[in-house]
N, CA and C of each residue as an Amber inpcrd file, in Angstrom:
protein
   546
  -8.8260000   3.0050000  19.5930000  -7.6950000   3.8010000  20.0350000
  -6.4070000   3.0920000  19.6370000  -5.5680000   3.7610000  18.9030000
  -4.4560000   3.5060000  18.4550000  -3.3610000   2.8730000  19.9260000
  -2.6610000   1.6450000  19.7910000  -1.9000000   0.7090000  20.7850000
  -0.6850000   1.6110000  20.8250000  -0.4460000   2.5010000  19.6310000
   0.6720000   3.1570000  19.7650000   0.6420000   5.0620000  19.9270000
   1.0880000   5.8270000  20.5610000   0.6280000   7.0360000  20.4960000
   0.9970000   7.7060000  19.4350000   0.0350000   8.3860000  18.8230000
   0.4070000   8.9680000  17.4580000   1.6320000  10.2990000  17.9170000
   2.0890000  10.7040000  17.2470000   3.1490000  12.2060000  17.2760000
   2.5330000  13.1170000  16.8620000   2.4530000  14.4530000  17.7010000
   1.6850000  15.4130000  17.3590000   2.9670000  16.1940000  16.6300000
   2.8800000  16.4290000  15.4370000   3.6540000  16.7820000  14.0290000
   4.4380000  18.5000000  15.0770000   3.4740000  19.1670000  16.0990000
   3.4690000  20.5060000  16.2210000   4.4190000  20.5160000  17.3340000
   4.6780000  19.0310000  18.1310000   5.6710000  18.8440000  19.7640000
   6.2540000  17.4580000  19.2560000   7.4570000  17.6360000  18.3470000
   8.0920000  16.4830000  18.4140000   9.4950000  17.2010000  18.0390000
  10.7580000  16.1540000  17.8820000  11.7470000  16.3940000  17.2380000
  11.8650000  17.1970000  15.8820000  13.1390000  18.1230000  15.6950000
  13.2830000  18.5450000  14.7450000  12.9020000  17.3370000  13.0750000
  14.1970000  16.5680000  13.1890000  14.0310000  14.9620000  12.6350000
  12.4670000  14.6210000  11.9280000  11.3540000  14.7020000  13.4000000
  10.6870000  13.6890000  13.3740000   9.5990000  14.9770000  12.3120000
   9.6830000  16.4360000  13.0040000   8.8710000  17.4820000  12.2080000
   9.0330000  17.2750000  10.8760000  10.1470000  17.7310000  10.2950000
  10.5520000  17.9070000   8.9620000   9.9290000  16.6600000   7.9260000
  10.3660000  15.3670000   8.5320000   9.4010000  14.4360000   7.4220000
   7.7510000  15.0250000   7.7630000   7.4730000  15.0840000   8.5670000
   6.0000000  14.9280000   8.9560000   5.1060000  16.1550000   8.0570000
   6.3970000  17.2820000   7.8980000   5.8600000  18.3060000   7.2310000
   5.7000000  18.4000000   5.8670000   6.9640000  17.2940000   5.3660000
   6.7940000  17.0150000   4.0710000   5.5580000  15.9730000   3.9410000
   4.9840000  14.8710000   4.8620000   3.8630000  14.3240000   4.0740000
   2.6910000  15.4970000   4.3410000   2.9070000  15.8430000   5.3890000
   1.6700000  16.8650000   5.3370000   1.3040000  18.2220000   3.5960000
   2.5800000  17.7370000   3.8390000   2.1800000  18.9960000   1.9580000
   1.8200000  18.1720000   0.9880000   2.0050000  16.5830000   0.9440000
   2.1880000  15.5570000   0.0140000   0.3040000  15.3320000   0.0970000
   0.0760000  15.1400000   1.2110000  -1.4360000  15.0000000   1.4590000
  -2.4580000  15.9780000   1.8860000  -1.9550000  17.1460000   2.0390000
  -2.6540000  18.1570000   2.4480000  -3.4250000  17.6750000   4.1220000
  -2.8220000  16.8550000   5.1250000  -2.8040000  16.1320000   6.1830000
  -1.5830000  15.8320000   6.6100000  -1.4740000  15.3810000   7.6380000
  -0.8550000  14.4150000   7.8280000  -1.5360000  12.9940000   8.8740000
  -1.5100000  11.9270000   7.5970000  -2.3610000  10.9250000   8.0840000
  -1.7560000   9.9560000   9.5810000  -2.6200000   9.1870000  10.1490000
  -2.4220000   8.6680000  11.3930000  -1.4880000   7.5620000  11.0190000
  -1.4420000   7.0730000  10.1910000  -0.5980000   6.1200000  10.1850000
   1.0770000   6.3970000  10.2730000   1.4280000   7.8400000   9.0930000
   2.6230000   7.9650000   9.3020000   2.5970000   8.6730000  10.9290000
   1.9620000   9.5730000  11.8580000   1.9250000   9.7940000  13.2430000
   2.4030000   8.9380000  14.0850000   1.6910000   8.0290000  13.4130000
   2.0420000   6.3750000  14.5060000   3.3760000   5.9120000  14.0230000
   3.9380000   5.8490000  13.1130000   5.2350000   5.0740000  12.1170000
   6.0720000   6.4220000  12.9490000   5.8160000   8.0320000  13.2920000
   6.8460000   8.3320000  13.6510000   7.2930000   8.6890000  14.7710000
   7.2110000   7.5840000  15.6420000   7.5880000   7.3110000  17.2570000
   9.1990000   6.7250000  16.9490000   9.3670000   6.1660000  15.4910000
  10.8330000   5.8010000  15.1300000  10.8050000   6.5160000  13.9410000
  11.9290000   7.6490000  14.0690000  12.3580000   8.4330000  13.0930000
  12.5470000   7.5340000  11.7180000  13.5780000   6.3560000  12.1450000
  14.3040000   5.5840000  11.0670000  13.1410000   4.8820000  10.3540000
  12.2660000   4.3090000  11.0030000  11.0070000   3.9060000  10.1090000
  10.1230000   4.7280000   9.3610000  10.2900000   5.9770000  10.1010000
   9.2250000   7.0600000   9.4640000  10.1050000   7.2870000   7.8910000
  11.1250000   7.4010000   8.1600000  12.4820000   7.6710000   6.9600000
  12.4300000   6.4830000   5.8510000  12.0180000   5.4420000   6.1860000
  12.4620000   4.4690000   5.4680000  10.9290000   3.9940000   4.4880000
   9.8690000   4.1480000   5.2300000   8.3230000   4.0280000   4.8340000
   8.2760000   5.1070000   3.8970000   8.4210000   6.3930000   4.0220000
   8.1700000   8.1020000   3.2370000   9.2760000   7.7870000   2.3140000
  10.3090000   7.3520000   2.2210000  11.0820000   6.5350000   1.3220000
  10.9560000   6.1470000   0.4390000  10.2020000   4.7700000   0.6740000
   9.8430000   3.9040000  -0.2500000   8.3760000   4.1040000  -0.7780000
   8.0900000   4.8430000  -0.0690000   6.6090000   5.1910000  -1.2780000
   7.4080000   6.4300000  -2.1560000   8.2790000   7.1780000  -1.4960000
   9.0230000   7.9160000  -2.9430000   9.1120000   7.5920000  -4.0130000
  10.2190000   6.6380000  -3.9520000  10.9860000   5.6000000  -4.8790000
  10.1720000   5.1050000  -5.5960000   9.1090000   4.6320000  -5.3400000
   8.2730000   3.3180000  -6.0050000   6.9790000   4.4400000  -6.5390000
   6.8080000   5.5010000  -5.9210000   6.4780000   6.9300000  -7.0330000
   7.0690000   7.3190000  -8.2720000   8.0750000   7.2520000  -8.2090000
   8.9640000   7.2500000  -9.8450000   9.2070000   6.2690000 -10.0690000
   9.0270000   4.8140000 -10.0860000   9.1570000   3.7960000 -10.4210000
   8.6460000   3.8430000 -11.9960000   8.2960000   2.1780000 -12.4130000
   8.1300000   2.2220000 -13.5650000   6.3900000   1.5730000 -13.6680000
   6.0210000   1.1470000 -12.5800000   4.5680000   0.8120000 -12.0420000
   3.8360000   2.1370000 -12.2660000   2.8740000   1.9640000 -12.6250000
   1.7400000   3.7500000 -12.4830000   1.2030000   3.3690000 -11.4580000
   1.0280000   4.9660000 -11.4110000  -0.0020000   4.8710000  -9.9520000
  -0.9130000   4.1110000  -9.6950000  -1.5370000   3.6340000 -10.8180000
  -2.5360000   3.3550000 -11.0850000  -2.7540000   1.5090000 -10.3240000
  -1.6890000   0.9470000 -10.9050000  -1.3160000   0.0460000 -10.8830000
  -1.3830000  -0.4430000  -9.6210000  -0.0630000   0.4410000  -8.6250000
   0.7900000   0.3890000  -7.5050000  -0.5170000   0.7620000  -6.2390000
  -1.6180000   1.3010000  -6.6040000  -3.0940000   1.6730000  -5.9370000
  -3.7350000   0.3800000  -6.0100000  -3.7070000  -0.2490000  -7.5160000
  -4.8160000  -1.6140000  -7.0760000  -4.1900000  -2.8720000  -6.5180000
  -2.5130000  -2.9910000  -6.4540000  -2.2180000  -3.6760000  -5.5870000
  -2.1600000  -3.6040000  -4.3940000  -2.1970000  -2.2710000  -3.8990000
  -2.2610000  -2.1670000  -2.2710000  -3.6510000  -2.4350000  -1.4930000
  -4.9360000  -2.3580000  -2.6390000  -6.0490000  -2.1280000  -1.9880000
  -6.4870000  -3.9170000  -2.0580000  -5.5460000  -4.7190000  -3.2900000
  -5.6540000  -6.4610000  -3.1030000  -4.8380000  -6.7630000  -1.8090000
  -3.9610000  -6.2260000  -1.9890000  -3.2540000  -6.7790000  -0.4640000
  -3.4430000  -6.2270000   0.7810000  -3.9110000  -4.8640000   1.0750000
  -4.8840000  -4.3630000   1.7070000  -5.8590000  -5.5500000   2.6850000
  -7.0110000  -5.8710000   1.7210000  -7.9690000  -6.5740000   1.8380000
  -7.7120000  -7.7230000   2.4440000  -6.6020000  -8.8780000   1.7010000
  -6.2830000 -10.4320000   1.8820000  -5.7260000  -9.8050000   3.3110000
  -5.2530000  -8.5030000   4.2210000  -4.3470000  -8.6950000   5.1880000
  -5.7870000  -8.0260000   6.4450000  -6.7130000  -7.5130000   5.9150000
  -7.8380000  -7.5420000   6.6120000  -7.2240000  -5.7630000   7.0020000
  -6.6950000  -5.2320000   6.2080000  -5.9610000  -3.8700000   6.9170000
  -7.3060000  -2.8080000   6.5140000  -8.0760000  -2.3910000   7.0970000
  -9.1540000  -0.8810000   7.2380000  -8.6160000  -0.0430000   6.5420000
  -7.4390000   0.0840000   7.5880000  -6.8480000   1.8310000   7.1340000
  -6.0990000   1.7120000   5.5890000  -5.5340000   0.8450000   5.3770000
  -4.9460000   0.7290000   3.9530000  -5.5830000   0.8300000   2.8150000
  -7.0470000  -0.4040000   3.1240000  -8.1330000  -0.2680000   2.0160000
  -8.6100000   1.0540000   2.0630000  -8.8680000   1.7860000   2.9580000
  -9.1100000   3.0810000   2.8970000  -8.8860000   4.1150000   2.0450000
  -7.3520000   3.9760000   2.3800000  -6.2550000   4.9280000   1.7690000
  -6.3150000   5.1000000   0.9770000  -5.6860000   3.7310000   0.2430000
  -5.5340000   3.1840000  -0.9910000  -6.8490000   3.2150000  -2.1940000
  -7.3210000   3.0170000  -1.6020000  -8.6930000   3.3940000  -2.6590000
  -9.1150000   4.7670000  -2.6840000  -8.7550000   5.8210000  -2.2720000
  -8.7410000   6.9480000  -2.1220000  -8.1060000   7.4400000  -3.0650000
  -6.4870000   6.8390000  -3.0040000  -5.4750000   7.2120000  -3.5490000
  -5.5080000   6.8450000  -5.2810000  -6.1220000   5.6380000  -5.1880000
  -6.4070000   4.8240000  -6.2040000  -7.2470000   5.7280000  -7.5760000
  -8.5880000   6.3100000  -6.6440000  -9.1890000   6.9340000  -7.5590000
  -8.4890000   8.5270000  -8.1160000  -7.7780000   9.0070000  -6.7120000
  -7.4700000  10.1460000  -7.5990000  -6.3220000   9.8670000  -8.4590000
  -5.8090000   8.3940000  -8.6700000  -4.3990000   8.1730000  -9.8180000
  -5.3510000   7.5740000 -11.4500000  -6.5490000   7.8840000 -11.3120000
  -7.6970000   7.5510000 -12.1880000  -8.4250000   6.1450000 -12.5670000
  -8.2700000   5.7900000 -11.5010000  -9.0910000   4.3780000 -11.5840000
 -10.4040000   4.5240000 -11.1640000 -11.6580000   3.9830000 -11.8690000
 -12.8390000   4.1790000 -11.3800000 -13.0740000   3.4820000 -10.1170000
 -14.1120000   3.4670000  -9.5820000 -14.5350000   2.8950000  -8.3050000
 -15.0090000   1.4880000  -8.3130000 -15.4960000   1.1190000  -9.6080000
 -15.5590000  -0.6030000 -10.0650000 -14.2980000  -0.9320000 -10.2300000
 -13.0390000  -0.4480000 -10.8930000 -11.6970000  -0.8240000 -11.0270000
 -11.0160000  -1.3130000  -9.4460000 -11.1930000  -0.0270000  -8.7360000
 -11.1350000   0.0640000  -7.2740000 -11.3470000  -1.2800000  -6.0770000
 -12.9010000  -1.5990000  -6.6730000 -13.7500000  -2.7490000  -5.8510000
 -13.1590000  -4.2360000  -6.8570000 -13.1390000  -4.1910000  -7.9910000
 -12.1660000  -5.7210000  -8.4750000 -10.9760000  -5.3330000  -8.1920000
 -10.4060000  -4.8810000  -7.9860000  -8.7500000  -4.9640000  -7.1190000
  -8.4060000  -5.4000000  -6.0380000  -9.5830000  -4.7930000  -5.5120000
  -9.6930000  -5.2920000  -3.8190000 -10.0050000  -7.1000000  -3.8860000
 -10.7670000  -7.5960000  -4.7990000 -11.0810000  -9.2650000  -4.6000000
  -9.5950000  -9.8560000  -5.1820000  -8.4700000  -8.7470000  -5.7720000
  -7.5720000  -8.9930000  -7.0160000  -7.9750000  -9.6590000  -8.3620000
  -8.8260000  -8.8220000  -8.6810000  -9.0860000  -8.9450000  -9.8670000
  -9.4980000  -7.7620000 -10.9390000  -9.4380000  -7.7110000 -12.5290000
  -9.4490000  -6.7500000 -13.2250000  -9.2720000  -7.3010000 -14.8630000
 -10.2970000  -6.1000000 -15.2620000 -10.9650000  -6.6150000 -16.3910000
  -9.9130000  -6.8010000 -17.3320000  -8.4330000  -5.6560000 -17.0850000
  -7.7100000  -5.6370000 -17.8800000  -6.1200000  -6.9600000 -17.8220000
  -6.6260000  -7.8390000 -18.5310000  -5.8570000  -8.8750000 -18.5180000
  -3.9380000  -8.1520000 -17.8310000  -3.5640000  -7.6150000 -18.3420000
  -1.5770000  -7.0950000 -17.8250000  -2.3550000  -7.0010000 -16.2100000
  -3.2150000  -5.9070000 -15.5550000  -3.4910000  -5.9210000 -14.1950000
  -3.7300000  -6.8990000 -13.4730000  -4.4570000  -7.5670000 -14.0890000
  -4.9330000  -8.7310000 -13.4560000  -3.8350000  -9.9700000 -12.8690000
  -2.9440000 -10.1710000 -13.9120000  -1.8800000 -10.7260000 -14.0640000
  -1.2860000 -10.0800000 -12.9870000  -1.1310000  -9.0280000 -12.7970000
  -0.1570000  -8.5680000 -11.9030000  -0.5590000  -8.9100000 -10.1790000
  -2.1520000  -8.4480000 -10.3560000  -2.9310000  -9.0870000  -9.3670000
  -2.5020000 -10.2910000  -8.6760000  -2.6690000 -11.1750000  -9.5860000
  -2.4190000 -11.9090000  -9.3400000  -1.4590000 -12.9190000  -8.4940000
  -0.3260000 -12.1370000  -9.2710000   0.9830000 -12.1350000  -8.7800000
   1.4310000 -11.5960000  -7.1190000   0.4470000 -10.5130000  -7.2090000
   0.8400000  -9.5050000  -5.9140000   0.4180000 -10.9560000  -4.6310000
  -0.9070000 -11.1400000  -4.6850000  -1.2400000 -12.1250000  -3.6730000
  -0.9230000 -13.4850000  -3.7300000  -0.2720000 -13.8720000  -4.7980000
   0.3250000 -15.0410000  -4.3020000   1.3680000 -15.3050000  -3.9960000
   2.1840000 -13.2330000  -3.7380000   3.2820000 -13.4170000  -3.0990000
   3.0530000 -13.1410000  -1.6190000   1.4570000 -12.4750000  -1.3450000
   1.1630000 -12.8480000  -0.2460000   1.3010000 -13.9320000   0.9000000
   0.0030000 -14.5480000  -0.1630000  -0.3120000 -15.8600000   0.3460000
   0.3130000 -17.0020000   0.7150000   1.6550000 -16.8450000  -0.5550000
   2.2470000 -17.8530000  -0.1350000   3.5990000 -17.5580000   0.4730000
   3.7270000 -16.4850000   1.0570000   5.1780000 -15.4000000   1.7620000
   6.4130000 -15.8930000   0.9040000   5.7740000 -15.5440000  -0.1710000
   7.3130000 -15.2660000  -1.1180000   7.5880000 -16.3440000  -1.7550000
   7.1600000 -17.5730000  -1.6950000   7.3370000 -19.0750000  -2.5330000
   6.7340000 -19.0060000  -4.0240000   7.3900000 -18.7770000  -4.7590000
   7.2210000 -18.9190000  -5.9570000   7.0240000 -20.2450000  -6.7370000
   6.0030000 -20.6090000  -7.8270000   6.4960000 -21.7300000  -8.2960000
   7.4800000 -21.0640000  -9.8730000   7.8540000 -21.7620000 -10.2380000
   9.0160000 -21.5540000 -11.5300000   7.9390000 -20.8000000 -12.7970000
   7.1340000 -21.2670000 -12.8540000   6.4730000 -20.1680000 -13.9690000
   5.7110000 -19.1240000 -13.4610000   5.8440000 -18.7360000 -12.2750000
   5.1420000 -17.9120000 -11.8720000   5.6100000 -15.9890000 -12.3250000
   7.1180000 -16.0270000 -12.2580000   7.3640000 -14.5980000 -12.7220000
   7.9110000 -14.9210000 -14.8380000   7.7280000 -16.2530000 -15.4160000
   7.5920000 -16.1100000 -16.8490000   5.9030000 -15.7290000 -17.2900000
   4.9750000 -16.1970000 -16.2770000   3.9300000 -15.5990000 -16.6030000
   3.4010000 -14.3270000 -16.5360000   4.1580000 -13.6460000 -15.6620000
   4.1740000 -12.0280000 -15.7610000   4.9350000 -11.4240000 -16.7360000
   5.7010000 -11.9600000 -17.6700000   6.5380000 -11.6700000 -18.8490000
   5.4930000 -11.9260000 -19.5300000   4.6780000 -13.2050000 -19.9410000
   4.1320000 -13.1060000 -20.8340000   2.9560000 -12.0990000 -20.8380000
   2.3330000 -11.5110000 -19.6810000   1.3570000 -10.7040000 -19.5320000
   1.8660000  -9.5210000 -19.9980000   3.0450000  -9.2920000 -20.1760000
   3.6990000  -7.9970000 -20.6900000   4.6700000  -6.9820000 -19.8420000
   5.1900000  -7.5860000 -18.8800000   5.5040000  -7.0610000 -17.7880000
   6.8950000  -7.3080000 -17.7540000   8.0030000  -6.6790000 -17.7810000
   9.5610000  -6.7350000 -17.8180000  10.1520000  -6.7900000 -16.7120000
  11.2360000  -7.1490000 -16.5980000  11.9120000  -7.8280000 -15.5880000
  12.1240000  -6.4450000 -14.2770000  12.1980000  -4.8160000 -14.5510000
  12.2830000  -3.9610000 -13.6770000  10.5790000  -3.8660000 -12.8430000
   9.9220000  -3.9250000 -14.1720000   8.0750000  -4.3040000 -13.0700000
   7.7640000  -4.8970000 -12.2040000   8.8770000  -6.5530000 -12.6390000
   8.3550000  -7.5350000 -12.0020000   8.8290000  -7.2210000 -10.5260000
   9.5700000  -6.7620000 -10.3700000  10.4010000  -6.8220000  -9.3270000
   9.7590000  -5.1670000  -8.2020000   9.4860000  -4.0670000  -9.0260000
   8.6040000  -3.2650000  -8.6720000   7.3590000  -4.1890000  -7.7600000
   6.7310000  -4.8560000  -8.2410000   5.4290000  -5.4560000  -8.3350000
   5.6960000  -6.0580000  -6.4220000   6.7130000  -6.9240000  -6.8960000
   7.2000000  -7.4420000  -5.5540000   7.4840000  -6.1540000  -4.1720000
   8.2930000  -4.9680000  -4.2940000   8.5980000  -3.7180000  -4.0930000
   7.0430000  -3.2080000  -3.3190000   6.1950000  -3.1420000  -4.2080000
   4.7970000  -2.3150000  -3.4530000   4.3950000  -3.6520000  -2.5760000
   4.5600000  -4.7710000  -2.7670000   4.0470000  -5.6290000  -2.0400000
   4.2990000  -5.5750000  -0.7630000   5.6730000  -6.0120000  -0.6050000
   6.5370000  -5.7980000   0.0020000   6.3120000  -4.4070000   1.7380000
   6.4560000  -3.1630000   0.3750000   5.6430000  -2.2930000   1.2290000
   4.4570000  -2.0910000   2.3340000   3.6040000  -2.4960000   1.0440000
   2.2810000  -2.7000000   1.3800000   1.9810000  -3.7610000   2.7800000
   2.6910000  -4.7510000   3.1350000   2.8780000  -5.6290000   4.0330000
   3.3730000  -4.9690000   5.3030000   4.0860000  -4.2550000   5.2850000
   4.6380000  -3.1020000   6.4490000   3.8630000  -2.3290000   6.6740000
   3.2280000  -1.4120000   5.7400000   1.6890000  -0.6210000   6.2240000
   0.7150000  -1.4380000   6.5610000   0.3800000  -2.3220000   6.1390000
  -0.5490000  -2.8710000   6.7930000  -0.2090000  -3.5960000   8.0850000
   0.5490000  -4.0820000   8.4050000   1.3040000  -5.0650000   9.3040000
   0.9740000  -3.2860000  10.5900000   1.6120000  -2.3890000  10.7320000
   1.5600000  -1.0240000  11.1810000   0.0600000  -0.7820000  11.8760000
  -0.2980000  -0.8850000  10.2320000  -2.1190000  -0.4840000  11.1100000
  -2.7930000  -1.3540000  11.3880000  -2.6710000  -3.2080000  11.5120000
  -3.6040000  -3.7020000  11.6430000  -3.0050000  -3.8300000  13.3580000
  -1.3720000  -3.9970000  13.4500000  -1.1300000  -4.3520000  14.9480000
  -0.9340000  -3.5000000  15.8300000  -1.3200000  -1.8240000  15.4440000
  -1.0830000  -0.9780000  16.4830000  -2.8460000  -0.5420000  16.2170000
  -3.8320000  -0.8990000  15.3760000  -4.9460000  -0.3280000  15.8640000
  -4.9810000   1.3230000  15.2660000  -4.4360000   1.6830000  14.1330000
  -4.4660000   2.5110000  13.8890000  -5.4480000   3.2630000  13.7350000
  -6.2060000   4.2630000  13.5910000  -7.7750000   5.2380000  13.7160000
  -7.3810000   5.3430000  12.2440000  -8.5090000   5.2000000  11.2410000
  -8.9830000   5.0820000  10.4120000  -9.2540000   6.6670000   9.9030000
  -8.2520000   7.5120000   8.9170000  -8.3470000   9.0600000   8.7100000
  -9.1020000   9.0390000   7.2400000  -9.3830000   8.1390000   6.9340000
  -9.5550000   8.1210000   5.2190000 -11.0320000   7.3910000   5.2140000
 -11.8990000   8.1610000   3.9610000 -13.1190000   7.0470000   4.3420000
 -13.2100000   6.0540000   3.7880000 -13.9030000   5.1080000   4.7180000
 -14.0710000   3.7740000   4.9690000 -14.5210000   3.0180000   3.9090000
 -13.9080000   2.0380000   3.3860000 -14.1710000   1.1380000   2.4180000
 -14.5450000  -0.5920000   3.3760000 -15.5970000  -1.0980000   2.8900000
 -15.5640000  -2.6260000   3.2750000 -15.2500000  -3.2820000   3.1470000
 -14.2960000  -3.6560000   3.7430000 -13.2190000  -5.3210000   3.6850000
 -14.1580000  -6.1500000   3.2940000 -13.7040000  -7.2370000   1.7180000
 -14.1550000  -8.0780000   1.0830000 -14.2870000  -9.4580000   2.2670000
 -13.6180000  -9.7220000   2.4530000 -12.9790000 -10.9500000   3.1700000
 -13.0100000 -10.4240000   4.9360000 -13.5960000 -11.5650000   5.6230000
 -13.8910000 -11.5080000   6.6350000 -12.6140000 -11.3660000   7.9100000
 -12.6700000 -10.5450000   8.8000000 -11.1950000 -10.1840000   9.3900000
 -11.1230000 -11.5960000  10.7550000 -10.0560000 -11.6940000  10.4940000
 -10.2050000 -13.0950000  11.0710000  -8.6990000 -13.2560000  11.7290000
């Protein structure tokens, strides 16, 4: 049971309807997580936001899917790996692409690299060493990516942070966390 009460999309604020109605057309749902995110309008605004933005970005879907389902995983988040691998496959990634993303890893050297990158901005909350964003140049990746790359991370840390500390109910099916939740 969710720590936070979800918003029933059908008895809330004008405000809080109108986004809720737009993800509901975006997903043909409207998932528990944004329900739960919209007990604060301004967060619901700012989350539906930034997955906009970083939708027309210069990252593909494709991409911006296997980093959420690596950082997903390292944050022990259910509902994200869920999602995200959901989301993942319908932006055309196979389901082996899917499952090495989640350990952050991928056959295709530029992803991988990026992989890479995503969790050791995890891991190490943002400490970079000095060759760490020339090695994403050399993987092929330009200075608006790199910074994208950081952007879904970023994100991705707030959704998960959302559903792992309010207990969110799990709307998407279930994928198995690599790494033990701890």
């Amino acid at each position: 049971m969710s720590r936070i009460p979800l918003v029933d999309p059908a008895a809330t604020t004008p405000d809080r309807a109108a986004l809720l109605q737009q993800i509901h057309q975006a997903f043909g749902a409207t998932p528990a997580m944004f329900r739960t995110v919209a007990q604060s309008p301004a967060a619901l605004q700012m989350m539906w936001s930034a997955f906009g933005a970083l939708g027309g970005g210069t990252i593909p879907a494709k991409l911006g899917e296997q980093i959420a389902v690596a950082v997903a995983d390292r944050n022990a988040c259910e509902y994200c790996l869920a999602a995200h691998t959901a989301l993942g496959r319908k932006a055309g990634a196979s389901a082996a692409e899917m499952a090495a993303a989640q350990a952050g890893e991928s056959a295709d050297a530029k992803t991988n690299a990026a992989l890479r990158f995503a969790l050791k901005l995890v891991e190490q909350r943002g400490q970079l060493a000095d060759g760490d964003v020339p090695a994403l140049r050399a993987a092929g990746f330009g200075d608006p990516e790199i910074v994208e790359i950081l952007a879904h991370v970023a994100l991705n840390l707030f959704t998960n942070y959302v559903n792992v500390a309010f207990a969110v109910p799990v709307d998407f099916p279930a994928v198995a966390l690599r790494r033990a939740k701890g």
